[in-house]
N, C-alpha and C positions, 0 to 999 in steps of 0.2 A: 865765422871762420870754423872749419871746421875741426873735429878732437879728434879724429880717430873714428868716427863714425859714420856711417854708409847710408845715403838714404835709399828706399825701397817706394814702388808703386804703391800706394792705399789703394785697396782691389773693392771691389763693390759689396761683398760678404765679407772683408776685415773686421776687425775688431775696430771701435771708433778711438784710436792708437795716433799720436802725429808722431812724426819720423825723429825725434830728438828719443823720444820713449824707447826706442828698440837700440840693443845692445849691437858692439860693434862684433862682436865674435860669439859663437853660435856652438851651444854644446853639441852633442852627438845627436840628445832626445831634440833640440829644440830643431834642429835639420830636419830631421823626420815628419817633428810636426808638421814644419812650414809646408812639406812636400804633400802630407795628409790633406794639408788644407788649401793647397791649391788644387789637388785632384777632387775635393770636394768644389771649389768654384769649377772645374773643368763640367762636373756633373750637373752644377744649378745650369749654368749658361747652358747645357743640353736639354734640362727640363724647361728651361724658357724656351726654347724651340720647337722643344715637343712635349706636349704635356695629355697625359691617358684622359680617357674617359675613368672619372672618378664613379662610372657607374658600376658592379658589383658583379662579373661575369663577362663584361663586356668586353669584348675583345677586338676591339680596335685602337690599336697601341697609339696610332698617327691619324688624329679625328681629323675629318674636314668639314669645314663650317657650309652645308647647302645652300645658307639665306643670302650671303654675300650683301646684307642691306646696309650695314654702320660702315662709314669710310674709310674707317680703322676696322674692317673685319681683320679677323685674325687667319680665314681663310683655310691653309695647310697649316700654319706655326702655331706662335705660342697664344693662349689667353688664359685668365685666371678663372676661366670654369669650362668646362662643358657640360650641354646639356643636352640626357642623351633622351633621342626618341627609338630609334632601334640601334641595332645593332652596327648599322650600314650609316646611319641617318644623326648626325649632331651639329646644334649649332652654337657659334662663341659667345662670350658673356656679353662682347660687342654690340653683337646684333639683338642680343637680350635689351641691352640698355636704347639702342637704337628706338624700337617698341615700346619699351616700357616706362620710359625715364618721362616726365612731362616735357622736359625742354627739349627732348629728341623730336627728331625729324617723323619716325614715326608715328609715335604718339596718337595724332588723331587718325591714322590708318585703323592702330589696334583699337582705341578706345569706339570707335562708328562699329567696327565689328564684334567690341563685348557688348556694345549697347542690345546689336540686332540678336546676337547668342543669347542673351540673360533674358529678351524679352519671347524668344522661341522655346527655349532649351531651358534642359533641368540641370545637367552638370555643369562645374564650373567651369567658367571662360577664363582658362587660364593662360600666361604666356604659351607656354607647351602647345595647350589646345589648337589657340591662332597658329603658330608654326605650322601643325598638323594640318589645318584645317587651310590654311592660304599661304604657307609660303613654299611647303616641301615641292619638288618637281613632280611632273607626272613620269608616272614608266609604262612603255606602248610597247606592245608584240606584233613584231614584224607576221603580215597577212600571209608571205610566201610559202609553202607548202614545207618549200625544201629551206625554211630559215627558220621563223618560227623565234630566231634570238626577242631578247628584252631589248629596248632601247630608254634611253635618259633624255627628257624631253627637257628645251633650256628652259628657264624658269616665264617667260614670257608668255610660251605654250600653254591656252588651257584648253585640257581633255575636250574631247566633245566625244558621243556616238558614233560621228560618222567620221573622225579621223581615227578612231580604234578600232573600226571597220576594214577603214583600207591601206589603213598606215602601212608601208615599205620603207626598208631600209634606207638613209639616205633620203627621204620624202622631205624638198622643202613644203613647211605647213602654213608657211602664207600663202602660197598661191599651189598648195595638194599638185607638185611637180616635182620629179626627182631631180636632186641636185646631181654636181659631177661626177663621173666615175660611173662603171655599171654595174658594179658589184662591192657595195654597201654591204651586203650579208657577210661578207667574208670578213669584218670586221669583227675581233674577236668582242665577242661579251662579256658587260659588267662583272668582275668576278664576284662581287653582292651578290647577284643574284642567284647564283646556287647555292648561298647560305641560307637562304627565306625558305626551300623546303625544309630545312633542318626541325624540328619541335623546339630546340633551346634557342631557336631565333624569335619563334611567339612568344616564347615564355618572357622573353628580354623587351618584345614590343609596351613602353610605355601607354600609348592611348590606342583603344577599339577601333578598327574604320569604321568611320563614319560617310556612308554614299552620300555623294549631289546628285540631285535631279532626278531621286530615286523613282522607276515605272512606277511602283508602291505608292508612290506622293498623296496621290489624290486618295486611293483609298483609305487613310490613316491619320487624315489631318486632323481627327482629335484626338492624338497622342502627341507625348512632348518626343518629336523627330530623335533624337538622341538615345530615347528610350525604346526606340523601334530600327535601329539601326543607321538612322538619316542623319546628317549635317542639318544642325537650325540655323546654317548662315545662308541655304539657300533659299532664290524666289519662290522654287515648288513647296516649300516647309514654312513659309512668313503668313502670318496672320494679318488682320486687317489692323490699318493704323490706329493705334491707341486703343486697340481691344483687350482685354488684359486675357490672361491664362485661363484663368478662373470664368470669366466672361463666355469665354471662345470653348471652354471645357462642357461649361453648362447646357449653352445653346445647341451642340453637335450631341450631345445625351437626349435632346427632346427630339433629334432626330437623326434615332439608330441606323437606318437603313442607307447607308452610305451607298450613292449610287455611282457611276461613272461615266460620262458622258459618251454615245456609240454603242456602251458595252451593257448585254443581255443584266435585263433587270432581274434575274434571277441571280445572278452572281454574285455574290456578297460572301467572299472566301476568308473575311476576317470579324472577328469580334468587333462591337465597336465599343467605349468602355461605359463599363456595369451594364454589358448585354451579357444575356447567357442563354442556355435552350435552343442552339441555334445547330442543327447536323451538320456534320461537316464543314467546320466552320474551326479557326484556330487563331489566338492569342497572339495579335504579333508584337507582342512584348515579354512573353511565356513560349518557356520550351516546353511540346509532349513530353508523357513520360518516355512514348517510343525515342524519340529524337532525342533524350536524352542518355537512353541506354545504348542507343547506335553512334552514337559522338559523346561520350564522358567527358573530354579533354574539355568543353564549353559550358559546362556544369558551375564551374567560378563566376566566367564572365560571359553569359551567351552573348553578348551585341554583334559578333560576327556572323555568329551560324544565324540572329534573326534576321539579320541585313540581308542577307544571301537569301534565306528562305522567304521572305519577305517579296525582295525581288522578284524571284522565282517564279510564285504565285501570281504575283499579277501577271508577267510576261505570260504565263500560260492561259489566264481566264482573257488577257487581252487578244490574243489568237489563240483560242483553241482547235481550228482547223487542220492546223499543221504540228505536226509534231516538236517541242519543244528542245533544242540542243544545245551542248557545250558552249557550242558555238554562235548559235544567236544570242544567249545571256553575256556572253565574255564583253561585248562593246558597250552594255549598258550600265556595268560595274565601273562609274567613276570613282577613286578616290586619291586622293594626293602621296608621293611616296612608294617604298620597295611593298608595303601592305598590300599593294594593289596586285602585284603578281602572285602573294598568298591567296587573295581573295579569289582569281582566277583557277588556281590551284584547288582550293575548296567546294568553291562552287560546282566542280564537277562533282565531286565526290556526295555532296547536298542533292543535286539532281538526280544522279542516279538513285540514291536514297527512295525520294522522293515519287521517284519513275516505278521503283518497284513494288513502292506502299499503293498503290494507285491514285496519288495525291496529283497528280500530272502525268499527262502522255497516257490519258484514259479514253474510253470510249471508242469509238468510232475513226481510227485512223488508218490510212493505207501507209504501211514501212517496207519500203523494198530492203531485200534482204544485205544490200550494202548499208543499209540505214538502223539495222538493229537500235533500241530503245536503251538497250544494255551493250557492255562492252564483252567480248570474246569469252571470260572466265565464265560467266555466267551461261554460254551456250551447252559447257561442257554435261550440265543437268542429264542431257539426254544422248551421251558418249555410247552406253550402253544399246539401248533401244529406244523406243518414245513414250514417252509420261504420256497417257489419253487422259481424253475427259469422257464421261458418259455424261449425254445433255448438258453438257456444262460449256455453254457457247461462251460466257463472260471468263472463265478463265483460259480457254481456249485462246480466243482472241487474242488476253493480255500477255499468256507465254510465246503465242505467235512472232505477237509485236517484240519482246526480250531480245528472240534469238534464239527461243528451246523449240526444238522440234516435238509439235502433239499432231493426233489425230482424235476424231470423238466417234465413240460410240453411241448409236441415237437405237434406242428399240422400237420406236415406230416409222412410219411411212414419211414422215414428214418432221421438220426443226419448231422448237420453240416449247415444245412442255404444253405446262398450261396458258401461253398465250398463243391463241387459235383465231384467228383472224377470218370472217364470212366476206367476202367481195361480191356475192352476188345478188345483191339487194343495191337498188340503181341507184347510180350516183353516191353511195353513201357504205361506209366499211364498220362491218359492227364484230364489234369482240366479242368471242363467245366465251373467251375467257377474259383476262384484264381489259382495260381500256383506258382508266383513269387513273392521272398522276396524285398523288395526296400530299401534297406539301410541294411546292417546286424550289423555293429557294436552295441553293446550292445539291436537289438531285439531280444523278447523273444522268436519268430519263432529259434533264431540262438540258443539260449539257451537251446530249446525242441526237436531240433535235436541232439545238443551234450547229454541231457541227453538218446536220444535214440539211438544215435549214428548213425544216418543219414548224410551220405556226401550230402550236397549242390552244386549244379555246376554253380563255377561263370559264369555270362554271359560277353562274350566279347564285346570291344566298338566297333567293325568295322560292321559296317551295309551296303553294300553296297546300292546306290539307281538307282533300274533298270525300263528303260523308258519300254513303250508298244512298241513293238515291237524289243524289248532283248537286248539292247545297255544299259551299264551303264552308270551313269555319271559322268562326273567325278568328283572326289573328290573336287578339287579347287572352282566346281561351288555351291557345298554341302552348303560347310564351309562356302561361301561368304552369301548365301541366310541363312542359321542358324544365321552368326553373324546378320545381314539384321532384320532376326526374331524376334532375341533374342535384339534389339536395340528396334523394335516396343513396346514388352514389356516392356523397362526399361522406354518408355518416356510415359504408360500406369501407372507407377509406380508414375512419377514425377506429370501428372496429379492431381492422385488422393490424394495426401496429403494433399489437402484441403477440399478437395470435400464430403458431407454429405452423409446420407444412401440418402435422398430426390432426389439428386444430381445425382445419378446414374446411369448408361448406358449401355446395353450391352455388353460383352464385343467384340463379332464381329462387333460388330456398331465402339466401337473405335477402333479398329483397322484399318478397313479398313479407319477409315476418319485420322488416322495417315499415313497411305501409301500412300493414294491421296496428302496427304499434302507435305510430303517427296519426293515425283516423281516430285510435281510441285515446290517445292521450289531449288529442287538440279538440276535437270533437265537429273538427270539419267534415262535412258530410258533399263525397265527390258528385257531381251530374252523372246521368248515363252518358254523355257525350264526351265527359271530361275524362271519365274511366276508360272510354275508348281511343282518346285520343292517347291517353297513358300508354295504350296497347301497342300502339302505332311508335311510339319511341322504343317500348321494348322491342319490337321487330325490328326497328332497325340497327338496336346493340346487339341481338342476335344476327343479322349481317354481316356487325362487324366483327364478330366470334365466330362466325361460320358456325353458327351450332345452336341448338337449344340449350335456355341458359342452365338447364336442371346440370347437365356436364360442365359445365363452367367452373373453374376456381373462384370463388368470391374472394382467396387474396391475393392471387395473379393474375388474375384477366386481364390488368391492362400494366402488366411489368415493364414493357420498353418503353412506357411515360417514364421512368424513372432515367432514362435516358434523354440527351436531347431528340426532339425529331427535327424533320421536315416541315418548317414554315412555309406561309405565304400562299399564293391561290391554289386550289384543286382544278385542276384543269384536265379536259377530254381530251385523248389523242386522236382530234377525228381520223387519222389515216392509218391509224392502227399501230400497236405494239409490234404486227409483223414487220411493217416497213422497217424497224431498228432491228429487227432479230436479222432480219435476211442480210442486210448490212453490215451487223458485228458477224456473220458466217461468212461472208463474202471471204476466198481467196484459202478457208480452211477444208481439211482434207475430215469430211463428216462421210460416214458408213451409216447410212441408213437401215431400219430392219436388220439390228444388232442387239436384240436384249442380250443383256448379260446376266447366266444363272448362278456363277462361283467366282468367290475373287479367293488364290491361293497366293497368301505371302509367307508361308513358313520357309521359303529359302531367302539367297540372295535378291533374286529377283521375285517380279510380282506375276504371276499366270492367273490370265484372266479367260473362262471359255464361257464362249454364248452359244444362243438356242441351239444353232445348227452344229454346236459340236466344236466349232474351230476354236483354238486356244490360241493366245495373245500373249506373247512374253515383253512384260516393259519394266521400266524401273519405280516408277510411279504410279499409280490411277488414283482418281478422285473420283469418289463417288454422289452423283446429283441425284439420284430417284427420289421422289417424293417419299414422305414420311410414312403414308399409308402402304409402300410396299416393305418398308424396312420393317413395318409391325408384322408383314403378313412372311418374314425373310423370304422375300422374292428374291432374295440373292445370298448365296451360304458363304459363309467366310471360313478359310482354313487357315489359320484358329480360329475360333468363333471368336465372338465379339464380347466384351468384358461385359459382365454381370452391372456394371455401373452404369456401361452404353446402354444395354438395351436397356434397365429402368428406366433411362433417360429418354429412349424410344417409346416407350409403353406409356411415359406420363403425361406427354401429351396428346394432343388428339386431332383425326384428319377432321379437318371441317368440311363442309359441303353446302355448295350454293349452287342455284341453278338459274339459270336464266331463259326467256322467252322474246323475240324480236318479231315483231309484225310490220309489214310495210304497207299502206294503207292507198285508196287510188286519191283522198286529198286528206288535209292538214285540217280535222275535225274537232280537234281541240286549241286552235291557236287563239281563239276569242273569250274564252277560258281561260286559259293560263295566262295570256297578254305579253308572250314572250320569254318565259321562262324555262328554265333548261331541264327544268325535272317539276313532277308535284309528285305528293304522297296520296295513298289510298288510307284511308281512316277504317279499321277492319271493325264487321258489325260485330264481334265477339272473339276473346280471347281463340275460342280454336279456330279461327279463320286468321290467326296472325299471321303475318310472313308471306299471305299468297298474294303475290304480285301489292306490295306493299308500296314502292317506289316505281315511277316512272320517268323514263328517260328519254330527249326528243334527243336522237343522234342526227339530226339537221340541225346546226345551229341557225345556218343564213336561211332559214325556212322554203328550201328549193323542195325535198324529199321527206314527203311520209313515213317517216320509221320511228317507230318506239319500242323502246326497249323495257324490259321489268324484270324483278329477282323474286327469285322465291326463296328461303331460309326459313330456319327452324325446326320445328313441327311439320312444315307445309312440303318439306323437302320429301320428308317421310309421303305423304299426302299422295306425292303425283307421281312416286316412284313408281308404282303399280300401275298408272296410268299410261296409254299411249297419247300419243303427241298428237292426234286430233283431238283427246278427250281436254286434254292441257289447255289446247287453243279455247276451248266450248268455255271452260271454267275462266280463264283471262278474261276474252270477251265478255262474259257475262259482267263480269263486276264490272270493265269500261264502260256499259251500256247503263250502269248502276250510275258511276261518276258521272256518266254525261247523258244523264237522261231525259233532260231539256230538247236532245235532237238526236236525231238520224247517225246510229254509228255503222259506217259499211265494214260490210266481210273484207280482212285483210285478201290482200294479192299473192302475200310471200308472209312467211312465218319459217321460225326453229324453233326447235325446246332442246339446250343440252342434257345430257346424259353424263356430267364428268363422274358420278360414282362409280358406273358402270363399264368405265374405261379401263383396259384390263391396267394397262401400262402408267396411268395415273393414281385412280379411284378417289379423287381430292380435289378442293380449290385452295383450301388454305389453312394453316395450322392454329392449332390454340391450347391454354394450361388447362388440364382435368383438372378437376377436382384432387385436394392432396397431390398436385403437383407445384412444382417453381419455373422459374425465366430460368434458372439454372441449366434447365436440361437443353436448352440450345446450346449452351457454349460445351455442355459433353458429349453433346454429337458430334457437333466441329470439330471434338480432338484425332489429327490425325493417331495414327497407330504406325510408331516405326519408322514413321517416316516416307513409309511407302505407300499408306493408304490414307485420304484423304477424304474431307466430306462438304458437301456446298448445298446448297438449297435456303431458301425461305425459312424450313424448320431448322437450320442452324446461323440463324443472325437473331440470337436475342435484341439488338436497338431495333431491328425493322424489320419483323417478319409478316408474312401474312400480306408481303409486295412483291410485285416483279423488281421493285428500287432494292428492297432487302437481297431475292434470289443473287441480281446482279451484284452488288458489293459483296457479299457472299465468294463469289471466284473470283473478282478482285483479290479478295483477302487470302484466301486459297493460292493463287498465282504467286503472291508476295513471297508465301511459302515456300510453296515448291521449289521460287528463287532462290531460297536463302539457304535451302541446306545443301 
């Protein structure tokens, strides 16, 4: 019965109160309250409806659950978590438990996919990660020109290549037909997706993308995929059943040389791990220092920019033919989620990078001029006038290809410098200058052959070395006097690691007071034979110094070892260096019979005038002349040139080699050598080193009689004086020496170059004086202002003394001149 008293609902946030307990009249405060605390229930039952992303920035008020997989998703409303992947992208506690719990439905979906993650991968396989990694949608851009929108692909959809190729709005993707309606594009877009260019939208991305089926795959597979950009839950990233990490680690270290099945065995554009000394070669688990002062923002977590670059790289060594774009890497970027259209986003901005360092989109490419390599901003370099090159065909080319308008000035008759190419010796093309590649793996010599599709012929290591008077010798006494050699160097090595530029010494000087020291402390007493076989390696480290060793630095002479080089075989370009010169000129605007006497940059622009007087107003030039004319200032500079530069010009030195080519009426020496691509001459006496010291058969398939010889050193001096009959008399002689078992005929056809004598050269190749350093490459390199730049062989400290150095040289110069 009741007293006077009212009963009231129990509300789900009440106090746990029964209705006998509440008073039947109600003060002023206690009204208030109740009204307090019903507008507080009014607010729970809104946060059970809606409830934030408890993630710290995130601003999505009203989450929607993407996975839809627990039968209780919570979908648009309420659940008692979310868990946010970006900004756009969260899923309910539901579908967490769905996955996660054992007795869910899930369960062994996630548990097969942490199996295969933890037995690939190095991070954790966490719920998140699976989300990330298999349950997010994909998002595809419409191919239309005039669309170009994002689309939300349903969760059934998976990516491939070729629907992100040709995907249309509206595209059903079971049977690649457009569904109804004819304009699908006019469908407005995800409003997501214009929050993914934001920077606070990365910064809120919980996990890195990780690519499937990344082009990269195959190059990389002894790294943990995760750690180089890749998903370890795909087939291109799985290891062999039951191999473990460590197993699969080991084996792939006993063999570095990761090849790629199709693709040029030269190419090998990534580290493999605990390789190192590899040229142009880069860590695809390590950012450059460049790449990281050109992209800071990835300096915390690079996994983006190496997934991207990573890609990159392969798609390019995988067709190098054709020019590398936005648009052919966008379809091969799978990853799950709005990441994907960042990725997109990035990856251009990577490439162009990329394009400009000469790491891609090098070499030998035709770009018609709607195809520029670079975008518009970049054209403007040359708004004013034209940035030229003088002889500098490699950066020529690469601004070409940008989008900047150059033209070159060439001071002789004819392109290439010192690669000079003879055609008229039959069947058969002999370099009077260059001819051999010296390391091929990843140089761009190997690179501009594949894109022209030029066979290179490895050179083999068997050289025999045959005395005067036609006995060879033998091998064991070779080996013994090389190792002998090659010991003299290392304790030249051991010296100088204290030793100052002040400190310095020739490097013939140390040598020989290494030998005398060596003879008298060991008390080894050498053969006459063994002595001259010693002679015969010194000539040929004079070769490689271009010079007699008395000029030499004994603790420079070989500074860009300290560098990686150029691995892997030494190969002849039997068709010549010209074939790629005339190729990288093809389609540019070259002024033949233009020396240049004065470069003027004391104003705005830069005034450059040659022989004939005509002056050339541009905003750039680069200057390529060989080192020997910059010593002789064959060209004035207004201002002159800093007191640091020319040191740096003066310290080192023009080398000089020469060479001799005879073409014979048969192949006199093939039963002799037994096939081999060169022997050495064993000289009878130190002053006869260097003359025609090596021999070279330029027929590999033994059709045509041609050989070639160097001369260096001492010997260069020797024949200078000499005319080019007398040259010939002296060669022959000593062949007649080597093979004097039989009948050697008078050549048909012969040269002797003359490059010292060349006004517009006067050099083959550079090298450290004495009291000089490697230094002084990189202060020649230094532009001036901005407006004067410098390229050449004597400005590539890692590789000079190569057409590979010349070239990357204006590569590097080009990047330049892009950038400012």
């Amino acid at each position: 019965m009741s007293t006077g008293r009212v009963r009231t609902k129990k509300k789900a946030c009440s106090l746990d109160q029964s209705p006998d307990s509440l008073p039947v009249r109600s003060s002023g405060r206690q009204v208030k309250k109740k009204a307090a605390e019903a507008a507080d229930d009014d607010d729970e039952a809104s946060e059970k409806k809606y409830r934030k992303c408890e993630k710290a920035g995130c601003t999505a008020t009203c989450p929607v659950c993407f996975a839809s997989a627990a039968e209780r998703c919570a979908k648009n409303g309420y659940t008692s978590r979310w868990y946010h992947l970006s900004c756009g992208e969260h899923f309910c506690n539901e579908c967490f438990d769905h996955y996660y719990r054992s007795h869910k439905d899930g369960y062994d979906k996630y548990t097969a996919w942490k199996r295969i993650w933890t037995s690939n991968g190095k991070s954790e396989p966490s719920p998140k990660a699976f989300m990330a990694d298999q349950q997010l949608p994909y998002w595809v851009q419409c191919t239309k020109p005039e669309c170009g929108k994002w689309r939300q692909l349903t969760k059934e959809i998976q990516l491939t290549p070729q629907i992100a190729k040709t995907y249309r709005c509206g595209m059903k993707l079971n049977n690649s037909t457009k569904t109804e309606g004819s304009d699908q594009c006019s469908m407005p877009e995800d409003l997501r997706v214009a929050e993914v260019s934001d920077h606070w939208w990365y910064s809120m991305l919980i996990l890195p993308p990780l690519l499937k089926d990344s082009v990269a795959a195959p190059f990389l597979a002894a790294y943990y995929p995760d750690c180089v950009g890749m998903s370890p839950s795909c087939t291109s990233t799985n290891r062999l059943p039951g191999e473990s990490n460590l197993v699969k680690l080991e084996h792939l270290k006993s063999v570095p040389n990761v090849t790629v099945a199709g693709m040029n065995k030269y190419f090998q554009p990534f580290y493999q791990p605990n390789e190192c000394g590899k040229a142009l070669c880069v860590r695809p688990d390590v950012m450059e220092l460049d790449e990281l002062y050109e992209f800071p923002e990835y300096s915390r977590d690079p996994t983006m920019y190496l997934a991207l670059r990573n890609l990159i790289l392969a798609l390019w060594y995988t067709n190098c033919k054709e020019a590398l774009t936005p648009q052919k890497c966008i379809h091969h970027i799978i990853v799950r989620g709005l990441v994907r259209i960042r990725c997109v986003q990035e990856m251009e901005r990577i490439l162009y990078f990329m394009t400009r360092k000469g790491l891609i989109n090098t070499g030998i490419l035709s770009v018609s001029p709607d195809q520029y390599l670079l975008p518009k901003e970049y054209h403007n370099v040359s708004c004013c006038s034209n940035p030229y090159i003088v002889t500098g065909l490699a950066a020529a080319r690469q601004l070409h290809n940008f989008g900047i308008k150059v033209f070159v000035l060439e001071a002789k008759d004819r392109i290439g410098g010192r690669v000079w190419d003879d055609k008229t010796f039959t069947g058969v093309t002999v370099g009077r200058g260059a001819q051999i590649v010296n390391g091929c793996v990843n140089n761009p010599m190997a690179l501009m052959c594949e894109q022209l599709g030029i066979k290179m012929h490895k050179l083999g290591e068997k050289c025999d070395l045959i005395q005067e008077g036609g006995r060879i010798t033998d091998p064991t006494i070779d080996k013994r006097m090389d190792f002998h050699f090659n010991a003299i160097l290392d304790v030249v090595s051991e010296w100088r690691k204290d030793k100052t530029q002040h400190q310095d010494v020739p490097l013939g000087e140390k040598i020989q007071e290494i030998y005398k020291a060596f003879i008298q402390e060991s008390g080894i007493q050498f053969s006459e034979l063994e002595e001259k076989v010693l002679q015969f390696h010194l000539s040929n480290l004079e070769y490689a110094c271009g010079s007699n060793l008395s000029q030499v630095s004994a603790r420079s002479w070989d500074h860009n070892e300290f560098f990686a080089q150029f691995a892997g075989d030494h190969t002849l370009l039997t068709v010549g260096y010209s074939t790629v010169i005339d190729k990288l000129a093809e389609g540019l605007d070259i002024r033949l019979n233009f020396p240049v006497q004065s470069i003027d940059y004391s104003g705005e622009e830069v005034q450059v005038t040659t022989a004939d007087g005509t002056v050339w107003t541009t905003q750039k030039v680069l200057v390529t002349v060989p080192l020997a004319l910059l010593q002789k200032n064959a060209i004035q500079f207004n201002p002159p040139l800093s007191e640091k530069k020319i040191k740096a010009i003066n310290s080192l030195g023009a080398g000089v080699i020469e060479k001799i080519a005879l073409q014979f009426p048969y192949r006199f020496w093939d039963s002799k050598i037994q096939g081999a691509d060169f022997f050495g001459h064993v000289p009878p006496n130190s002053s006869q080193r260097g003359l025609f010291s090596v021999f070279y058969d330029m027929d590999p398939e033994g059709k045509e009689s041609i050989l070639m010889s160097v001369v260096t050193g001492d010997a260069v001096t020797t024949i200078k004086n000499l005319d080019d009959q007398q040259v010939l008399q002296q060669c022959m002689t000593v062949l007649r020496e080597l093979f004097k078992e039989q009948e050697v005929p008078d050549p048909v056809k012969f040269f002797v170059t003359r490059w010292s004598n060349d006004p517009w050269l006067q050099m083959a190749y550079s090298f450290v004086k004495t009291g000089g350093s490697g230094e002084a490459y990189d202060i020649i390199a230094e532009d001036i202002q901005g407006k004067v730049f410098f390229a050449g062989e004597a400005t590539n400290r890692h590789f000079p003394q190569t057409v590979t150095g010349a070239y990357l040289s204006g590569v590097r110069e080009a990047s330049k001149i892009a950038a400012f």
